[in-house]
N, C-alpha and C positions, 0 to 999 in steps of 0.2 A: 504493500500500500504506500509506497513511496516514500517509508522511513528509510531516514540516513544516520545508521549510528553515528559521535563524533569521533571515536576513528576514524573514520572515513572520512572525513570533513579535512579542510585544512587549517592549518593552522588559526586566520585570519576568522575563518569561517568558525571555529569554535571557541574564541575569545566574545563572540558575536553572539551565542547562543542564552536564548533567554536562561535566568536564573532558574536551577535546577533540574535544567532540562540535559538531556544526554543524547540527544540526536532534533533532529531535524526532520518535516518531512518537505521535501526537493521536488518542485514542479518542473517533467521536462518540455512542458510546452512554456515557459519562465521565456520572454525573448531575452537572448544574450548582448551586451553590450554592441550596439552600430547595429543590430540588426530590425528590419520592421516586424511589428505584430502581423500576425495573417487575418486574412480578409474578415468582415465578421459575416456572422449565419447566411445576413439577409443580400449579400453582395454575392457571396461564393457560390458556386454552385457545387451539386453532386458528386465526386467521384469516389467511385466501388473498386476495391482490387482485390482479387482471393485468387489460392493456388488453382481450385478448378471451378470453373461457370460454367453456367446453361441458362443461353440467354433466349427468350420467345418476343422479338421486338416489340416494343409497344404492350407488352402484358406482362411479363413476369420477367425473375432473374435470380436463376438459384444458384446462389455461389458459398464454397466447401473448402476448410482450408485457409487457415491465417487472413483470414477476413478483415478487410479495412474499410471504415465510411469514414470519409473526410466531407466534411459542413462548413468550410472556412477554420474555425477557431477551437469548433469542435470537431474532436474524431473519437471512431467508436469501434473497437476489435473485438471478435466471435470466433467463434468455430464454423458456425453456420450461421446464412442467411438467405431468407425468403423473401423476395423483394415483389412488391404489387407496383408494377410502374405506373401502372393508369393511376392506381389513389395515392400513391409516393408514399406509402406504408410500408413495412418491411417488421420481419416477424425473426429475432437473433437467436440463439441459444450457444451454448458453453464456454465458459470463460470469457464473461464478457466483461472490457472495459470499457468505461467513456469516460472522455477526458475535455476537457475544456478548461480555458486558463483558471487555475487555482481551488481548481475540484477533479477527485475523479473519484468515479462511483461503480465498484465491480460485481456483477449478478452472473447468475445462471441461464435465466429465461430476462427477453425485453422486448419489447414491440415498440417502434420508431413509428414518428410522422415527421417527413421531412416539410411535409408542405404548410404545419401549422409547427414546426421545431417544437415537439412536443415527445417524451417519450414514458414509457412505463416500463419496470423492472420489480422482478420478484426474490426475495432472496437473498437483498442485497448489503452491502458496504460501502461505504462514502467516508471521505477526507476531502476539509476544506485546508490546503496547505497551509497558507501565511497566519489563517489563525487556528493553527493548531489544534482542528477541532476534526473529531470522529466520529461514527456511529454505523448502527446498523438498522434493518427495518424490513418487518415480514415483506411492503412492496414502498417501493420509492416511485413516484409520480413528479416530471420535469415538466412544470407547466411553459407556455409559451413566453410570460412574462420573467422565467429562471428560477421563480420560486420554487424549491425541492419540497415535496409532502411527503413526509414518513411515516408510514400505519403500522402502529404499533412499532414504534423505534428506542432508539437512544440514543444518548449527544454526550458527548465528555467529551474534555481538553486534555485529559492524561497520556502519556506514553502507551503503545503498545503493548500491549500485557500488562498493565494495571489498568484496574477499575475502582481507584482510589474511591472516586464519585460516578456518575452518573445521571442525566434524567432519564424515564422509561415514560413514555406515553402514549397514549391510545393514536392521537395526534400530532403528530412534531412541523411548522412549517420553518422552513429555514430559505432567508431573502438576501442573496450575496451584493446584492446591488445598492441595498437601504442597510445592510452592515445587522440585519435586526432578524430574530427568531419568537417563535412564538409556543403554544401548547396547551393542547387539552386532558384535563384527566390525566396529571404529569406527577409520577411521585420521583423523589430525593432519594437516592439510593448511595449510602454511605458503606462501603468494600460490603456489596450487595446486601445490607439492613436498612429497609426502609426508614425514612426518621421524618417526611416529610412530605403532604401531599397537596397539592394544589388542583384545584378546578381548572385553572386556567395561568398561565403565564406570559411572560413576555419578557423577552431579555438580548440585551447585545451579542451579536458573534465579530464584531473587530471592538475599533475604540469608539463608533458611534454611541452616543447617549441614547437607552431607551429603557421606558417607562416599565415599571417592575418591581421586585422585592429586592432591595440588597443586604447582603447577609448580614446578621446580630453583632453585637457588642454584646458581651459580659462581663461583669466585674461587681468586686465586692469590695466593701468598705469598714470599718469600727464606724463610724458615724452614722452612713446610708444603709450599710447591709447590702442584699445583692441584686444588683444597679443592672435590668436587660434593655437592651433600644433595639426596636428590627425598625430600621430605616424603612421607606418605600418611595422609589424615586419616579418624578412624573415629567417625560419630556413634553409638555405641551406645546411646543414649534420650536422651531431653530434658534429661534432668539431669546426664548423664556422659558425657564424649568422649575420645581418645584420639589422640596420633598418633607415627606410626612415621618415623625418619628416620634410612632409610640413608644413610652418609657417605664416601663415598673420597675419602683423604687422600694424593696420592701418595707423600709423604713417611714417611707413617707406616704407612697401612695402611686396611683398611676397618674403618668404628665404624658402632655403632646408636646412636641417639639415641629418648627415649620420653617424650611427656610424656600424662601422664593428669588429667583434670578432673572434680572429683563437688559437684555442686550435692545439698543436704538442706535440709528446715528446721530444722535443727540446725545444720549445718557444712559450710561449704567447703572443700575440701578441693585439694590438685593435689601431684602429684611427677613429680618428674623424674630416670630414669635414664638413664647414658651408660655406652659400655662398648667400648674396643679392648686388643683382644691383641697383644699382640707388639709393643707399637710397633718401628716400623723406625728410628725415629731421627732424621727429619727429613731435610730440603735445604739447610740452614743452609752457603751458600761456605765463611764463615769460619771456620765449623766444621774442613769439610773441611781447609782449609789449619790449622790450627791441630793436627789430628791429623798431616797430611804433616809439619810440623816438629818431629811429637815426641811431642807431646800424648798423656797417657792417653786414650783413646776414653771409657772409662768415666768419665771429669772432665766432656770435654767434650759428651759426650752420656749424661747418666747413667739415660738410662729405656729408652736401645735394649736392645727384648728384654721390658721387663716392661710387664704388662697395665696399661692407664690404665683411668679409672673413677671415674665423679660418682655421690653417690647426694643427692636431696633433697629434703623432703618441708617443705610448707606445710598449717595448717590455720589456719582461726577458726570461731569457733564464738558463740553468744550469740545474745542481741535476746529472751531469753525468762525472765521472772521473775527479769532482774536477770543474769544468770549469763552468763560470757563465757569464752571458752578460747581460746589461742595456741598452734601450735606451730611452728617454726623450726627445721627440722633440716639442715645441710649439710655434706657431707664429700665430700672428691676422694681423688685412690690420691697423691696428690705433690705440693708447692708449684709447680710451673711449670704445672699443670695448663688454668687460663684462660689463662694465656700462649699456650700450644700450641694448646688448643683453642676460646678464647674470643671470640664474636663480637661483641661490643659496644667500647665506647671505650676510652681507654687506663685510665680509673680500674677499671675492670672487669678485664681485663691484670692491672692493679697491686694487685687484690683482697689482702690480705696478715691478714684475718681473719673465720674464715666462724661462724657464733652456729649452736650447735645448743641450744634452748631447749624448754622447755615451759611453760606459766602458766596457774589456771584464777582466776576470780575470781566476785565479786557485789559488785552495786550493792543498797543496802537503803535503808530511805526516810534512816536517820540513818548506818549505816555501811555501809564498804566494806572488803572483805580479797581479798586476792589471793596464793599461792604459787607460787613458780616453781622451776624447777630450770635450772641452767644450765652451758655448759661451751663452749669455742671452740677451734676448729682452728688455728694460726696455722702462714701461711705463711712465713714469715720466716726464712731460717737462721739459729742464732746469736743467735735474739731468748727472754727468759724469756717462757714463755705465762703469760697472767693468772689467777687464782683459780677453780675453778669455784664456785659457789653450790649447796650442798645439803644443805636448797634454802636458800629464802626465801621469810618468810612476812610479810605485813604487816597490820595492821589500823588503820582508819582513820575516827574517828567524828566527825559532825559535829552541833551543838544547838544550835537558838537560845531564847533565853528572854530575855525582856523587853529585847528591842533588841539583844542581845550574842550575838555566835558564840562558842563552845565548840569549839574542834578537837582530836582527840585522837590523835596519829600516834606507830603500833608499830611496830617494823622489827626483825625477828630473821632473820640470817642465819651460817649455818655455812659459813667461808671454808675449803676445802681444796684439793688439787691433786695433780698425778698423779705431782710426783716428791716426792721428799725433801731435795731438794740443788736451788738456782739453779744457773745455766750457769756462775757464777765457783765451785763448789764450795759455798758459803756454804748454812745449814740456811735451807729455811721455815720462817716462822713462819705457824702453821694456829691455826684459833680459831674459838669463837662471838662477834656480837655482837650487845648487842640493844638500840637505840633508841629513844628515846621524846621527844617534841617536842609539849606542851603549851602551848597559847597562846588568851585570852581575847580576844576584837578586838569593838569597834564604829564604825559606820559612818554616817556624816550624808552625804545627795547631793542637791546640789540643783542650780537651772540653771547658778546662780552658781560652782559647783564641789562639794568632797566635803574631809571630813577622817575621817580612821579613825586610832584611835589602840589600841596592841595590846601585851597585855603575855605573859610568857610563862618557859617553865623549860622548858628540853634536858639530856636524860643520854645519857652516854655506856656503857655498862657491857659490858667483855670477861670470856669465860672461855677463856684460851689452852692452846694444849698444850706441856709445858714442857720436850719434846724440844729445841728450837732457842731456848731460852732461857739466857742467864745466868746464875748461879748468884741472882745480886743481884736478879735480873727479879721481880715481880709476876704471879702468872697469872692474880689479878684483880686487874680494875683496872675503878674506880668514877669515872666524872668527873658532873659537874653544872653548870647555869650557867642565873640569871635574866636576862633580857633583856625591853628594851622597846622600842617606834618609835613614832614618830607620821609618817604620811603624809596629806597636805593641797596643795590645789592649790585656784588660782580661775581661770575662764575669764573671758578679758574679749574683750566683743563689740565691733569698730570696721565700721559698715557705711559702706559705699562704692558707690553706685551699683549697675551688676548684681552687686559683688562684697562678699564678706565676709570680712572676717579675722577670725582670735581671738588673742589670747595669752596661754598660759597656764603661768604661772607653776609649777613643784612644787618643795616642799620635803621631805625623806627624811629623819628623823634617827634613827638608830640605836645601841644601848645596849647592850652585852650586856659581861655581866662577866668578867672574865680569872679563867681555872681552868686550872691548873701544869697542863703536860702533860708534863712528868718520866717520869711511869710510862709512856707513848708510845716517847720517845724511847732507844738506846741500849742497847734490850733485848734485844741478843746478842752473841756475844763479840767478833764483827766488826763492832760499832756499826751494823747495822741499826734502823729508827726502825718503828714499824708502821704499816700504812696498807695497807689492802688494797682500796680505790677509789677513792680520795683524789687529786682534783687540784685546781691552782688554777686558778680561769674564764679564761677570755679576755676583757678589759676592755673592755666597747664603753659604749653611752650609757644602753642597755638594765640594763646592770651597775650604773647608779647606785643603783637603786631598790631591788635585791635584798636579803637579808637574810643573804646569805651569801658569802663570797670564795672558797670551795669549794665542788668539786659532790662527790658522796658522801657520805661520814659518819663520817670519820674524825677529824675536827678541829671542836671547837668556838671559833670564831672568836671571840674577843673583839675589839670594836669600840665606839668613843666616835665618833661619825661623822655630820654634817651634808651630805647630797648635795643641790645646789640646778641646777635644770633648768629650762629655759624652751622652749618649741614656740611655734612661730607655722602659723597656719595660714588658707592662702587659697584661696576656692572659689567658684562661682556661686549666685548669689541659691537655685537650685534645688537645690543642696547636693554638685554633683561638682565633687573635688574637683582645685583646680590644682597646687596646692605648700605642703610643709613641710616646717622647718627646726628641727631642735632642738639646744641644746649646753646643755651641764651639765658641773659637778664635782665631787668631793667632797671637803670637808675634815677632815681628822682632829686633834682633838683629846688623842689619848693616840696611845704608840707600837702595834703591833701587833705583843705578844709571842707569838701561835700563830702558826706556820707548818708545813711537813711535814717541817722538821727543827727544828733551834734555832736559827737566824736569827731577827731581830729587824727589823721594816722601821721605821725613824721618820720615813717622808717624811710632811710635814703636807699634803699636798694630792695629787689624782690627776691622772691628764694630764685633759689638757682631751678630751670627748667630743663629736662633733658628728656628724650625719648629715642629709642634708638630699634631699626627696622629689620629682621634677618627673612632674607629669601630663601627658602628650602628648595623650592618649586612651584609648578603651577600653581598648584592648589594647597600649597604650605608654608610657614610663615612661623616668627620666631618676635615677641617683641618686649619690650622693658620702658615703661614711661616713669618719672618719678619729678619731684621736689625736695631741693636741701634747702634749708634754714639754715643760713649762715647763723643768724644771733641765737639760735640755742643749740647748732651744731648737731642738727637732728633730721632723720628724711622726715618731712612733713607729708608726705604722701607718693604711692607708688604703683606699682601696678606691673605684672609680667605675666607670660604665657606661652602656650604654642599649640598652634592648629596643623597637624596634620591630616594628612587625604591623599591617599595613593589615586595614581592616574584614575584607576578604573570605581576609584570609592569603594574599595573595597574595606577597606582600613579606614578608621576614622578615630585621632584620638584628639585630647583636648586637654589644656593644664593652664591654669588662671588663677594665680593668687595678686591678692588686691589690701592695701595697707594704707591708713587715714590716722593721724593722731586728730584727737578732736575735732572729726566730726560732727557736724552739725545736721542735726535729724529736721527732713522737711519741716515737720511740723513748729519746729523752732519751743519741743518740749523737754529733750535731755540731747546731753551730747556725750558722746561714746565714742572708740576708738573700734575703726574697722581694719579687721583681721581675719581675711577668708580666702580659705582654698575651695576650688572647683575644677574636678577631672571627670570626666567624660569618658565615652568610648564606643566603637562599633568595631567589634571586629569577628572575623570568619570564623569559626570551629574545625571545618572541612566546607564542601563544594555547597552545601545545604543548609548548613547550623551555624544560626549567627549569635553570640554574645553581646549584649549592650549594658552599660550600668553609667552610673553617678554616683558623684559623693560629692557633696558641695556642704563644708563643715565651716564653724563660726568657732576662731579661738578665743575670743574677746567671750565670751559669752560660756565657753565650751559645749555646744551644740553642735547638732546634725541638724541643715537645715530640709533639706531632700537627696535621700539614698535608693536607687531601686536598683536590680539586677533584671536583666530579660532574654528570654529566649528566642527564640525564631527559627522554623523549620519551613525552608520551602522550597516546596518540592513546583517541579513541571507545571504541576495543575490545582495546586493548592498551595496557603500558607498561611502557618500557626503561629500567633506568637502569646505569648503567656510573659507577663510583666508583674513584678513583687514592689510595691513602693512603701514608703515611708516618707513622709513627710512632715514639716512643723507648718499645724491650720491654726493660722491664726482665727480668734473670732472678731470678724472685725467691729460685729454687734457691740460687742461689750467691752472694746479699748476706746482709749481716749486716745491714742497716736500706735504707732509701729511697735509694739515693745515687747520685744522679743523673751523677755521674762514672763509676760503675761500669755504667751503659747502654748499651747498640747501639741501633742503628736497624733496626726493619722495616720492607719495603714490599711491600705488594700491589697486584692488582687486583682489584673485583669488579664483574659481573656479574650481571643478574637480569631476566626478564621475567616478565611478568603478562598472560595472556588473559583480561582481561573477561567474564562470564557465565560461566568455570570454575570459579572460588572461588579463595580463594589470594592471597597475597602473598609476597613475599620479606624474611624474619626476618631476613638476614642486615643487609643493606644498610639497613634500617629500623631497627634496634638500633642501629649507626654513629651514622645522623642524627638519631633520639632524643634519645640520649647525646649529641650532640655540639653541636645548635644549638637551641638553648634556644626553644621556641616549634615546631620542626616536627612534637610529635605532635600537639598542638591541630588543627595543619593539615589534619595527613592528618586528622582528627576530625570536620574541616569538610567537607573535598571528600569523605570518605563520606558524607557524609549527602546530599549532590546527586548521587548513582549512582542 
């Protein structure tokens, strides 16, 4: 049946070979490279060759003996054949093939119609080569349109001689054209034990989408207990799909899950609804014991009883006349919501603020504007929610004219919010602001290097509302401030046999003028300071170059500031590169009187910046980022690792340890020192069995933050994979910020398989590995494309 074991393959041919498979089946009607296809049915005509004929012109034609019908694209070899020439019927029998590109189907008895390309066969076997898919069937029927009928058949993607799986059905339609199969009265047959029956199905035989069951997720939890989803996916048109997925949670209860997909040439579109009632409350021991000694139930499980519920919707839109649109909308019924019901990694879990957005904009040849509206869910008990935007609108012009850029940046936004009071009681201050960041810049580039030097005026200007103000307070307030740089670098070339270095020097020096920010500070009766996006960056090497020590727009930074930087960089004659290493600092001149309160910093110099880059290979990589503190002679933060990935992704490992002396927690509630390692890994057992694991441990803390170990077996036409985790679940219900002391530990299992040439995978267990080992969706990205 036109299997090729891989010995027989070559070399090239068996690197090629999907995952876990050990042959191939090889079409020889495949056209070979520079050659054409053969005619197809309806062009070609008839011709008969066998060892001996008996021909009656114009009536019949009995031919004996290595029998060929050639139909253009189809041919069809017998023992015998009885040809009706008046009706172009013909009656085969023994050992019979027919073949046509990328099917061939072998019987004993078969009756042809050439003149409706229609045929019947009793007894038969069929493979569809490219996708890997076989069966047999009391009679197979070739309708006109190519659809194959099989009465009473069977369909599996397995190897020859396994019947790992199977479908058996009364009726099998199988459609090479629409990539799609269908079935009536179809059971599941697992190494021939039924486990599964269907009325009716419908399911892909290439990589076309079609509408059908795709196989379960399993898993179980200490918190949920044992968590089933059988997906069911719905192509409703080329452009928009759908799938439904019922969930029992024994813990909780049964949920529906719904995600829908809409491709336009306008906008992409997708949302996602979830939705259980009643929850039960969960399987949580500790729980339990925790209510036995006392415990309000309602503390310790505070959703048993009420309906849970995701709603959320993504769009983009653009690519036409400039014009582009964003939408971002997500909202759950309660902050433990991902916790509870979340399949991805622990950052996902720890989800703790969801953006529901909107933004439309244009691109024009000289400007660009954009408005948005914005507003966020925060998970967090105990945490103040941030400002909504509405909206915000910006505008943004760009000119050149005789050598010199022209930028011209507008920023109006109206800051408000949903309460009137912070969580310590104290008023919001609500307000307009609106922006403006003028700046003239020119540019010299040459091999030798580039200098651009740039001058420029930022205003600040609020209209506040003078509910939550002072008596003394300003509700306008007008700030202003000229500013100039010059940035300049030279590359210098050192060659060395097959290699090249450079080094290149950069110099940053920055200017801008100090403007009181008095009217900022102070402006309510509980010495609140304003700032309604305002923070300070995170200092890396990157930061030297920048033009600002905040991101937002609340502060205009006065700076007198020379940042000097150096990169070395080494690579092959042919320009890939091996390694780079750069450090820089920057020294300050004047003290820096802005900050987001009244503090004053007069250090004359910043830590030292370094990061330094190792190339392995394509897909491999080596790096080391950090800061030194001259004044207490200490790394103030750091960072190293390394990603490996053999060519073919077979190998995947991963190492990342990461270092902060006081640290400062988003929340701006405790500050800790971070001290974590995270390893990874994916690697082979043999040709079938794959290992994966994590440890990503906290030594500041001495915790495990998520550990799992996982299996994977796949074979030809199936694959299993069974996954152990542990994890630290936060509750986000019941913290006041991140704190990793006020954590438990979950553990589960899960489970998932995959039947090959049904469509399908498993979301659950894939979201995990995703998220979790940096490089395996590449992977799976790879071994799809050799299926």
């Amino acid at each position: 049946m036109d299997w090729v074991h891989e010995n027989q393959l070559s070399e090239e041919e068996q690197k090629n070979l999907p995952a876990g498979c050990h042959g191939k089946y090889v079409d020889p009607l495949e056209p070979k490279d520079g050659t054409a296809p053969a005619q197809t049915d309806e062009s070609a005509p008839l011709v008969l060759e066998a060892d001996h004929s008996v021909v009656k012109q114009g009536q019949t034609a009995s031919l004996q003996g290595n029998v060929k019908v050639q139909m253009g694209d189809k041919s069809i070899e017998a023992d015998t054949l009885e040809y009706d020439q008046e009706k172009n019927t013909g009656q085969l029998k023994g050992n019979i093939a027919v073949r046509q590109p990328g099917m061939l189907i072998r019987s004993e008895d078969a009756t042809i119609n050439a003149a409706e390309n229609t045929s019947k066969m009793s007894g038969s076997r069929f493979v569809i080569h490219e996708q890997h898919i076989r069966g047999s069937a009391k009679s197979i029927e070739q309708k006109q349109d190519g659809v194959i009928v099989l009465k009473e058949g069977t369909y599996t993607s397995c190897e020859p001689g396994s019947n790992t799986w199977q479908l058996e059905g009364q009726e099998l339609k199988i459609d090479q054209e629409e990539q799609t199969g269908s079935g009536k009265n179809v059971t599941l047959k697992i190494s021939s034990i039924p486990v599964f029956y269907l009325p009716y199905i419908e399911f892909p035989i290439g990589d076309e989408r079609k509408t059908g069951l795709l196989f379960p997720s399993i898993s179980s939890s200490d918190d949920g207990g044992l968590d089933i989803a059988l997906p069911y996916y719905l192509n409703l048109a080329p452009n928009y799909d759908a799938t439904l997925v019922p969930r029992f949670i024994s813990g909780r209860g049964l949920m529906l899950e719904g995600e829908a997909r809409h491709l336009s040439r306008f906008f992409n579109s997708e949302m996602d609804l979830a939705f259980l009632p009643n929850d039960d409350g969960g399987e949580d021991s500790d729980a339990d014991r925790l209510i036995q000694e006392g415990e309000s139930e309602a503390t310790i499980r505070p959703y048993k009883g009420e309906d849970r519920w995701l709603a959320s919707f993504a769009q983009t839109g653009g690519a036409r006349d400039g014009w582009y649109s964003n939408i971002d909308f997500t909202k759950v019924s309660d902050s433990n919501y991902f916790r509870d019901f979340g399949t991805a990694s622990l950052s996902v879990a720890n989800t703790t603020h969801l953006d529901q957005s909107a933004e439309v904009g244009r691109y024009g040849s000289n400007w660009y504007w954009h408005g948005l509206v914005q507003n966020q869910q925060v998970l967090l008990r105990d945490i103040d929610h941030p400002y909504r935007k509405l909206p915000e609108f910006a505008f943004v012009g760009n000119y050149d004219t005789y050598g010199t850029r022209f930028t011209l940046d507008h920023d109006y936004t109206y800051f408000t919010h949903e309460e009137d009071q912070w969580l310590n009681g104290t008023p919001i201050i609500k307000g307009q602001r609106f922006a403006t960041d003028y700046r003239a810049s020119w540019s010299k580039e040459n091999a030798w290097g580039y200098i651009k030097p740039e001058i420029g005026v930022k205003s600040l200007n609020y209209t506040l509302e003078t509910d939550a103000l002072r008596a003394e307070a300003d509700e306008e307030i007008h700030l202003v401030t000229p500013q100039a740089s010059l940035d300049t670098g030279i590359v210098l070339e050192h060659p060395g046999g097959d290699l090249l270095q450079t080094i290149e020097p950069r110099l940053f020096y920055l200017y801008r003028d100090y403007t009181s920010h008095e009217d900022l500070l102070d402006i309510t009766e509980d010495g609140q300071n304003l700032n309604f996006d305002t923070s300070a960056r995170t200092f890396t090497y990157s930061q030297l170059f920048r033009d600002s020590r905040f991101s937002g727009q609340d502060r205009l930074d006065d700076a007198n500031q020379l940042s000097i930087g150096v990169t070395s960089n080494w690579s092959k004659n042919n320009g890939t590169p091996l390694f780079s290493t750069s450090i820089g600092q920057t020294f300050h001149f004047d003290d820096r009187r802005v900050g987001l309160d009244s503090t004053t910093n007069k250090d004359n110099f910043s830590e030292i910046a370094g990061e330094v880059q190792i190339y392995l290979g394509a897909l491999s990589q080596a790096y080391i980022n950090g800061l030194y503190d001259t004044g207490s002679d200490q790394i103030a933060r750091g960072s190293a690792g390394i990603h490996y990935a053999s060519k073919d992704y077979k190998y995947l490992f991963n190492l990342a340890y990461s270092y902060a002396k006081d640290f400062q927690e988003s929340t701006g509630k405790q500050v800790q020192d971070i001290d974590q390692v995270d390893v990874s890994w994916a690697t082979p057992l043999s040709k079938q069995w794959l290992l994966t694991a994590r440890y990503n441990y906290d030594f500041t803390n001495e915790q495990e933050l998520e550990t799992f170990v996982g299996l994977e077996y796949n074979d030809c036409c199936y694959r299993i994979r069974l996954l152990a985790r542990r994890w630290l679940d936060s509750n986000i219900a019941s913290l006041d910020s991140l704190n990793i002391d006020d954590a438990k530990y979950d553990q589960g299992i899960f489970f998932e398989i995959q039947l090959k040439g049904l469509g399908g995978s498993g979301a659950k267990v894939n979201s995990i590995l995703n998220e979790s080992i940096f490089g395996y969706r590449a992977r799976e990205q790879h071994l799809k494309q050799k299926r």
